[in-house]
MDTraj code that builds the backbone (N, CA, C; nanometers):
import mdtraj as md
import numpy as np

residues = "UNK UNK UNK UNK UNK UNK UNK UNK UNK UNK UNK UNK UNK UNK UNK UNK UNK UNK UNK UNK UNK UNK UNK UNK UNK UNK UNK UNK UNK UNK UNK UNK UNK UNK UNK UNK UNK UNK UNK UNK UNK UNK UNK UNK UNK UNK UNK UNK UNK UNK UNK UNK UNK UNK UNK UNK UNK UNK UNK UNK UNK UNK UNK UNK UNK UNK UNK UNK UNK UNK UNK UNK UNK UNK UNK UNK UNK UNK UNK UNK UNK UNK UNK UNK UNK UNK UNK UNK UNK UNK UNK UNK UNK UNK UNK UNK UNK UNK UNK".split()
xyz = np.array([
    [12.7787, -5.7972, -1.0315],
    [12.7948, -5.7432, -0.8981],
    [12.6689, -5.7661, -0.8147],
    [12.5439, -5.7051, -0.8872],
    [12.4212, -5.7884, -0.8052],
    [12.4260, -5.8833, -0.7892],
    [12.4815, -6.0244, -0.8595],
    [12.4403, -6.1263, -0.8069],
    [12.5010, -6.1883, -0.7193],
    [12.6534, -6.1418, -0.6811],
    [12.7335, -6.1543, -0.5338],
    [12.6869, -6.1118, -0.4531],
    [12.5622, -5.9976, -0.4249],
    [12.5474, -5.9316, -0.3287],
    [12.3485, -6.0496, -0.2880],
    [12.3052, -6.0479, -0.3923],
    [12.2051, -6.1086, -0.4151],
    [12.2597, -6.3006, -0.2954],
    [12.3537, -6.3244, -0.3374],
    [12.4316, -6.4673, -0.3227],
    [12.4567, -6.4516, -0.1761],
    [12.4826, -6.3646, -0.1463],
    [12.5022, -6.3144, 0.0376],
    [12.3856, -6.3666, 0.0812],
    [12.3012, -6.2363, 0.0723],
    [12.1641, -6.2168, 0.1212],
    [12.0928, -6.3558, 0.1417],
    [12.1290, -6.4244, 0.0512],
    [12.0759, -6.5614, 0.0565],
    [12.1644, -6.6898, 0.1713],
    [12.2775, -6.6513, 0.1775],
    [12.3317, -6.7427, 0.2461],
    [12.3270, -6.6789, 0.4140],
    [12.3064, -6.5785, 0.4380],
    [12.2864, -6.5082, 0.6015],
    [12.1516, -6.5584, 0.6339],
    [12.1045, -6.5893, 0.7505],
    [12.0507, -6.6769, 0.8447],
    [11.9307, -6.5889, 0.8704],
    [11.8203, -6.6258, 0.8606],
    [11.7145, -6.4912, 0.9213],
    [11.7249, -6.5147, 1.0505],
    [11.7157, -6.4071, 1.1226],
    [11.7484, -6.3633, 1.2457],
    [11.6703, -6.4823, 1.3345],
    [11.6101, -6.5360, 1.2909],
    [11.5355, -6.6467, 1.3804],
    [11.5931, -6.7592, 1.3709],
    [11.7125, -6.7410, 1.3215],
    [11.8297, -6.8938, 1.3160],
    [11.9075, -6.8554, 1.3697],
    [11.9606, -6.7259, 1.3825],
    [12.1048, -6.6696, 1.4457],
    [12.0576, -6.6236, 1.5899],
    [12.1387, -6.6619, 1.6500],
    [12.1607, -6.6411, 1.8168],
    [12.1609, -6.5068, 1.8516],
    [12.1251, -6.4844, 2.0049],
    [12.0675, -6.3345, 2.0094],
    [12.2118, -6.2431, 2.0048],
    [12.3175, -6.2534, 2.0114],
    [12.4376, -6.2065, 2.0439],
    [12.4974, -6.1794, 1.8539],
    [12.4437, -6.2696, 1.7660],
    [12.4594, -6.2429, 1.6561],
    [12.3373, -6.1394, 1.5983],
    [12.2371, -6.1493, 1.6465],
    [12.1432, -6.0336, 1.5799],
    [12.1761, -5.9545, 1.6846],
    [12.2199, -5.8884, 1.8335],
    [12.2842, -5.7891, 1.8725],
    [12.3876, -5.6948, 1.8187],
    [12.4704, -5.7817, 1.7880],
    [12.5600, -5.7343, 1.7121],
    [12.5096, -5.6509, 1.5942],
    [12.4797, -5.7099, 1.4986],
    [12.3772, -5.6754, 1.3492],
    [12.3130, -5.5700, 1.4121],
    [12.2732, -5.5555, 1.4681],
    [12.1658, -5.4378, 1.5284],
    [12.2971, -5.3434, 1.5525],
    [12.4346, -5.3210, 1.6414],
    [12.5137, -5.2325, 1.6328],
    [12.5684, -5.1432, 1.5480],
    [12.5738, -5.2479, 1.4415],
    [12.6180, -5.2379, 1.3273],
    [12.5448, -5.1188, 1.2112],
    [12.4035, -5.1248, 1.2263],
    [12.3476, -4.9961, 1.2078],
    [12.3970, -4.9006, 1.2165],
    [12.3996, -4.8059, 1.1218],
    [12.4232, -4.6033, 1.1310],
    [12.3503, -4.5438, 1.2177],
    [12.2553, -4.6224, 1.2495],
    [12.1445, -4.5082, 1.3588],
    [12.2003, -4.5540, 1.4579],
    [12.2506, -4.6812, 1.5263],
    [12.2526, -4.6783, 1.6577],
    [12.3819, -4.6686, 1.7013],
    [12.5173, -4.5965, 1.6629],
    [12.6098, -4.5785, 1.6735],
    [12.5888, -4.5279, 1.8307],
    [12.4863, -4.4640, 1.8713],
    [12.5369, -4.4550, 2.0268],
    [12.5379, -4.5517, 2.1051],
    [12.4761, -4.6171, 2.1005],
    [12.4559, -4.7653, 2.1714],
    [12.5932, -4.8563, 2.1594],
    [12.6429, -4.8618, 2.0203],
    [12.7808, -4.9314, 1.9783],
    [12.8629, -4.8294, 2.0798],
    [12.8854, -4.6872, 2.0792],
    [12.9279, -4.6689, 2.1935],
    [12.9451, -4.6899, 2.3448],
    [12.8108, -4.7125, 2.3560],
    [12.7863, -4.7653, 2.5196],
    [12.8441, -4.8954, 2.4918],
    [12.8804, -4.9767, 2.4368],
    [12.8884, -5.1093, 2.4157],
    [13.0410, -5.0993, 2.4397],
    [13.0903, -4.9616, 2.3489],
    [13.2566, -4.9709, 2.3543],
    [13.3134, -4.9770, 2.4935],
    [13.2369, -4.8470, 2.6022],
    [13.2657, -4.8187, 2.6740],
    [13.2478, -4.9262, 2.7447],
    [13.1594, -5.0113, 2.7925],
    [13.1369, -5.1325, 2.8714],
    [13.2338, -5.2023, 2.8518],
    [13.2844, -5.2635, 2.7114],
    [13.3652, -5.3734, 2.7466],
    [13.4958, -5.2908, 2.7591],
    [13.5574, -5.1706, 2.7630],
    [13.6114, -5.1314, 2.8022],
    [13.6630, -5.1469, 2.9438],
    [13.5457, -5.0687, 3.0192],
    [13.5071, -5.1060, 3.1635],
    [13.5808, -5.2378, 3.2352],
    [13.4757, -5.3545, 3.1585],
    [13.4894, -5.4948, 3.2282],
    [13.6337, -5.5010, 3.2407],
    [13.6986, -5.5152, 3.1485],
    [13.8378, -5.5764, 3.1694],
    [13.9324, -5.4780, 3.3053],
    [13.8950, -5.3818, 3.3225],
    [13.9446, -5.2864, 3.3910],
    [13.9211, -5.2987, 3.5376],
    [13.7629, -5.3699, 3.5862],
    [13.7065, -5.3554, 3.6544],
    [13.7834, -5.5159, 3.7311],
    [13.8057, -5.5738, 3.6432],
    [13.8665, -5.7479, 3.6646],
    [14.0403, -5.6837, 3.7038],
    [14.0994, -5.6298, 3.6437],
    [14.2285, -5.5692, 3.6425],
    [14.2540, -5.5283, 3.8113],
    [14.1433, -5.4558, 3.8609],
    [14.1056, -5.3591, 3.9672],
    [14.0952, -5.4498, 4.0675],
    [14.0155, -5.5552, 4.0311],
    [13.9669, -5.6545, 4.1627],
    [14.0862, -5.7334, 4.1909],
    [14.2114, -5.7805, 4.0987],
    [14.2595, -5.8300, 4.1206],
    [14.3856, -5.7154, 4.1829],
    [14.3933, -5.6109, 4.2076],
    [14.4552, -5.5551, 4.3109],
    [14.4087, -5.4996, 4.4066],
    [14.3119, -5.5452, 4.3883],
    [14.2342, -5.5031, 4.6247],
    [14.3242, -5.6036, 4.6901],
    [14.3303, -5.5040, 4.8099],
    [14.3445, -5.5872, 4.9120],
    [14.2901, -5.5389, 5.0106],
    [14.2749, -5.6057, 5.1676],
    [14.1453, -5.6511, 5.2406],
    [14.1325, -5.4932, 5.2410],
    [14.1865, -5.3867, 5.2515],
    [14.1532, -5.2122, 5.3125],
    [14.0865, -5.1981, 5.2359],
    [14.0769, -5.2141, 5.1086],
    [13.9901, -5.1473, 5.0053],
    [13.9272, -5.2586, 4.9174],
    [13.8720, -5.3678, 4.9717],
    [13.8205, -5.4433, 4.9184],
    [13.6895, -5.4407, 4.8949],
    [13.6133, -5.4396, 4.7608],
    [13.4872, -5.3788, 4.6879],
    [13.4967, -5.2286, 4.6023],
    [13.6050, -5.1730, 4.6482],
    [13.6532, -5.0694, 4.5853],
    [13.5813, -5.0660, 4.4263],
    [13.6478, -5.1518, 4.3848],
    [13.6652, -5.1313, 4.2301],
    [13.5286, -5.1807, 4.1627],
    [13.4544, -5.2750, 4.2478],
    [13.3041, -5.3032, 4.1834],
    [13.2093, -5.2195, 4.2598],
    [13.2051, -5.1173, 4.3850],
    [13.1755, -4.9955, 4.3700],
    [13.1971, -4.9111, 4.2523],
    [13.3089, -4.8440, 4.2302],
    [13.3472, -4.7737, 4.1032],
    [13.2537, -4.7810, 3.9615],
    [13.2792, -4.9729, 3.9515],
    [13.2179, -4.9952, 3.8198],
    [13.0604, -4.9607, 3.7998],
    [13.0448, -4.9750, 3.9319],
    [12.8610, -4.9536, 3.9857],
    [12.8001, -4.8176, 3.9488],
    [12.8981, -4.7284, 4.0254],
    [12.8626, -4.5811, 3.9725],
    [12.8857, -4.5191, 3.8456],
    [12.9302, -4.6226, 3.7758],
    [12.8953, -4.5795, 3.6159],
    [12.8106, -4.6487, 3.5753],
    [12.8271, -4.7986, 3.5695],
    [12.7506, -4.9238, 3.5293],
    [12.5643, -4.8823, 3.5466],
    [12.5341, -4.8183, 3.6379],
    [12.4135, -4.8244, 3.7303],
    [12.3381, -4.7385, 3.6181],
    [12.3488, -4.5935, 3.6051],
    [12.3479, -4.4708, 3.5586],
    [12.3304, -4.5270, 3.4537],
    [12.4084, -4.5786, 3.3210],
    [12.4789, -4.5826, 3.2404],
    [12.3642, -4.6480, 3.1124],
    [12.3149, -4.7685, 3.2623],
    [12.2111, -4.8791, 3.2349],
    [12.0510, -4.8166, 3.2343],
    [12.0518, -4.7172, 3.2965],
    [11.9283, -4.6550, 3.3302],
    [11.9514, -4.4874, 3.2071],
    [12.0656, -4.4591, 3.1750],
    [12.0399, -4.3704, 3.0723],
    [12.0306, -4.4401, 2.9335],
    [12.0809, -4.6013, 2.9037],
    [12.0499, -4.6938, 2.8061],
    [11.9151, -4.7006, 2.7745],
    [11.8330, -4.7433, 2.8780],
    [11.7065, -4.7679, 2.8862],
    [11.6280, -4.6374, 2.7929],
    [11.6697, -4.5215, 2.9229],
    [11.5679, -4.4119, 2.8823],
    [11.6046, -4.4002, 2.7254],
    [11.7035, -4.3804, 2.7009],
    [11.7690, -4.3433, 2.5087],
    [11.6612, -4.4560, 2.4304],
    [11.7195, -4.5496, 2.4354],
    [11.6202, -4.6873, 2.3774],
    [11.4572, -4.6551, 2.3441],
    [11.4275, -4.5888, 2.4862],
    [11.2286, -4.5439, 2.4954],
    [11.2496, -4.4561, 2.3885],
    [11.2989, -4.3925, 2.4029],
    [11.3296, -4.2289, 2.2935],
    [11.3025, -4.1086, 2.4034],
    [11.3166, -4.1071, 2.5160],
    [11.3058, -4.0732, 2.6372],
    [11.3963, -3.9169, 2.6572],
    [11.5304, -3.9660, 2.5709],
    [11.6033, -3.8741, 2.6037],
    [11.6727, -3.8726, 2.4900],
    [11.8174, -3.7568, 2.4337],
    [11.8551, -3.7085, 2.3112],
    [11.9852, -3.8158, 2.3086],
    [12.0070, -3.8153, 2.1997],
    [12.1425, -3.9030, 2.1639],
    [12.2706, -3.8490, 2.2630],
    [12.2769, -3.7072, 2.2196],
    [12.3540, -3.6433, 2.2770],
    [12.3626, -3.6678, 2.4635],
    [12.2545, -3.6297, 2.4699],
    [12.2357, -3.6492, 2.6328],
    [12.2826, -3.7880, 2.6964],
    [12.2793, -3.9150, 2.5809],
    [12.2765, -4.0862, 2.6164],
    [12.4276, -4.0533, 2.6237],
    [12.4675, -3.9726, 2.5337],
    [12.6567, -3.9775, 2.5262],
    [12.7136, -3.9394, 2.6385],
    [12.6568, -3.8552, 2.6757],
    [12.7389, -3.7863, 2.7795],
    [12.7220, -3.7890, 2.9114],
    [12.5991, -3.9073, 2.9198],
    [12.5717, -3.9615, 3.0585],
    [12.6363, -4.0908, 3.0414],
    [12.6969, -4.1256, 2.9465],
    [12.7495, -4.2602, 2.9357],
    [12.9278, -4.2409, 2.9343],
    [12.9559, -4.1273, 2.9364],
    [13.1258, -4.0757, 2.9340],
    [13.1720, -4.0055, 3.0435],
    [13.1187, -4.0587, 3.0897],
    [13.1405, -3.9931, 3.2647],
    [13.1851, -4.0608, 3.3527],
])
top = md.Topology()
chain = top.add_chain()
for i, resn in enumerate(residues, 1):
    res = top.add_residue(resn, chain, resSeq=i)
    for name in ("N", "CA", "C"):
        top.add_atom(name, md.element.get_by_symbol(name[0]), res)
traj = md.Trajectory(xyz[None], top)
């Protein structure tokens, strides 16, 4: 059994071969940063919604929906940040990010 696991370890890429979107990921993937994988959920959540949205403006309410995305997106990005510094509590990153 060690030596399948040993046989991995050896064939995965040190992070200085793998692309930043593959060590992003890997970094989600962590137990500690499950809030962040959250913010992550919620974003691509967002996007598709925000594309959904734009494609039903019309000229009266046109920007509508990338306003919207803004007043979460904005916040969201700036309570990311502060969490990241260690600035602010997990808890607090959650619930400025579910709003």
């Amino acid at each position: 059994m060690q030596n399948i696991a040993a046989e991995k370890q050896k064939t995965v890429a040190p992070a200085s071969k793998r692309g930043p979107k593959l060590v992003f990921n890997a970094e989600l993937e962590k137990p500690e940063n499950s809030a962040l994988r959250e913010y992550e959920r919620i974003r691509r959540m967002k996007q598709p919604q925000l594309e959904r949205d734009r494609n039903k403006e019309m000229a009266k309410n046109e920007g509508e929906a990338q306003e919207k995305f803004d007043a979460w997106s904005e916040p969201a990005m700036a309570a990311r940040e502060r969490f990241v510094n260690e600035e602010i509590s997990e808890s607090a990153f959650l619930s400025k990010i579910k709003k």
